[in-house]
N, C-alpha and C positions, 0 to 999 in steps of 0.2 A: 485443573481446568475442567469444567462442567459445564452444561446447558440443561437448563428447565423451560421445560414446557406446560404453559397454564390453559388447559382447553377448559373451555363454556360449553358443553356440549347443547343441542337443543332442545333435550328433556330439562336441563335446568341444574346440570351436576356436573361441578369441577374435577377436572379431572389433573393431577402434577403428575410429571414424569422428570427424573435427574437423571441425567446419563455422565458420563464423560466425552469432554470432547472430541477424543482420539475416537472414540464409536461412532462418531457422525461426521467429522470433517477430516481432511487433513491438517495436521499442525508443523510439516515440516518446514523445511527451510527453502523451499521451490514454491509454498504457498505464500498467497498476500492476502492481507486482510479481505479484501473483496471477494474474492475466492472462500473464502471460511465462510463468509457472509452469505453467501449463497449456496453455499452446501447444507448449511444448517437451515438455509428457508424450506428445502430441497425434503430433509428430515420432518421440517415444524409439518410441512405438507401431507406426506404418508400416513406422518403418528396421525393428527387430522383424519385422515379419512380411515386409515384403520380402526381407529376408537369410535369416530361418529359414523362413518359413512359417507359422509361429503366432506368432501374436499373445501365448502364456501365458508367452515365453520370458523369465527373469528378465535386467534390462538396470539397468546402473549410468550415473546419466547426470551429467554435472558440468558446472559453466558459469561463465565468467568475467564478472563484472558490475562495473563500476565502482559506489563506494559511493555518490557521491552518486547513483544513480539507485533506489538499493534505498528510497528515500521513497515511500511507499507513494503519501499525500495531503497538503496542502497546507493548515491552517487560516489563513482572515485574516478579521480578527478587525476589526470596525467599531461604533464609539457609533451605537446606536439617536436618533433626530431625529425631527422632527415628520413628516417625510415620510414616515416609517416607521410604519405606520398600525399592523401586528399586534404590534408590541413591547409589552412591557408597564409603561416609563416610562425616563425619561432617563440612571437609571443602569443603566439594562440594556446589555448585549454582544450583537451578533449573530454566531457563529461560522461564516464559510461554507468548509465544504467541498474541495474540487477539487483533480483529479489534475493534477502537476505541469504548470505551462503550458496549464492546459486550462480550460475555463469552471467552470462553479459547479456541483456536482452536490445537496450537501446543506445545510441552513441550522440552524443550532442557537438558540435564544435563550438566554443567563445573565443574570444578576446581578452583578457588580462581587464580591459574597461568596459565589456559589455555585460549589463546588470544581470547579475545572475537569478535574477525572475522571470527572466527569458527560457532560461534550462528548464522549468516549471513549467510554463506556456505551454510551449514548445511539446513536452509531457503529456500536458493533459489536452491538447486537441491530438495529439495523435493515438491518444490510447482513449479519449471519447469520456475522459475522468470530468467531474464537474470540480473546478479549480478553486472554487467558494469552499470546497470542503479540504482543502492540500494543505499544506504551506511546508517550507525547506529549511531547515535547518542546519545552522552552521556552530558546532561547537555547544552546543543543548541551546543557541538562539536562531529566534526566528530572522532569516532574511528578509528586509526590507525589497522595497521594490525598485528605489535607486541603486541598492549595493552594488559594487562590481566586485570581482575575483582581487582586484589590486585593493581594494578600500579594505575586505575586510582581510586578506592575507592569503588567500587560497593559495593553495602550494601543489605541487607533484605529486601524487600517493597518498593527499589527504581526501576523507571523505565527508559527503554531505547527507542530508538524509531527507526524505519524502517524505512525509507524514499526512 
């Protein structure tokens, strides 16, 4: 995993720089793609002004990412129980959340029949994400935007994924 940096300086001379990308972002398992995204704008910015001087200098930046890591988050998906006091009954879903390998960040509640492109929705006005860029995945396919949790089979302890 690497990132290069292509500056134009405004004397008129290119400048490449290859790093790894453990030197500029984090890659662990508490980070999400957005996150990397912006640690390395964060980097393109500095290299930028310590090489030219300004900061306004236009710079192309590119990165190698393995694909399984480009998962944004992580849903798993559990039957609502008696212990589960704020559900709202036995055929409910509760969808939580979390960056890969990481604790539980957000909790959803469904219905067995309510499309689970709502759990998405739901996601992305709350975390302020543009939903044009998302989509969920069930099983390596994409959810549609009628599916419910009973059409396509969603179970207990199975998970979905953010992308």
């Amino acid at each position: 995993m690497s990132v290069t940096l292509k500056i134009n300086s405004p004397g008129g001379h290119l400048f490449q720089l290859t790093v790894p990308l453990s030197s500029v972002a984090a890659t662990d398992a508490n980070t999400t793609y957005d996150q990397t995204h912006q640690q390395i704008g964060a980097f393109a910015r500095r290299t930028v002004y310590g090489v030219c001087g300004d900061a306004d200098v236009p710079v192309e930046s590119t990165f190698t990412y393995p694909p399984e890591r480009r998962l944004l988050e992580s849903c798993v998906v559990e039957r609502a129980n008696d212990n589960t006091t704020f559900a709202s009954g036995p055929d409910s879903l509760i969808v939580g959340l979390r960056a890969l390998g990481a604790r539980q960040l957000w909790r959803f509640i469904i219905r067995d029949f309510t499309p689970l492109r709502r759990v998405l929705n739901a996601y992305a006005g709350q975390r302020g994400k543009n939903l044009a860029n998302m989509r969920l995945l069930w099983k390596s396919q994409v959810v549609g935007y009628e599916d419910t949790a009973k059409d396509l089979g969603v179970y207990d302890g199975c998970e979905l994924i953010v992308q």
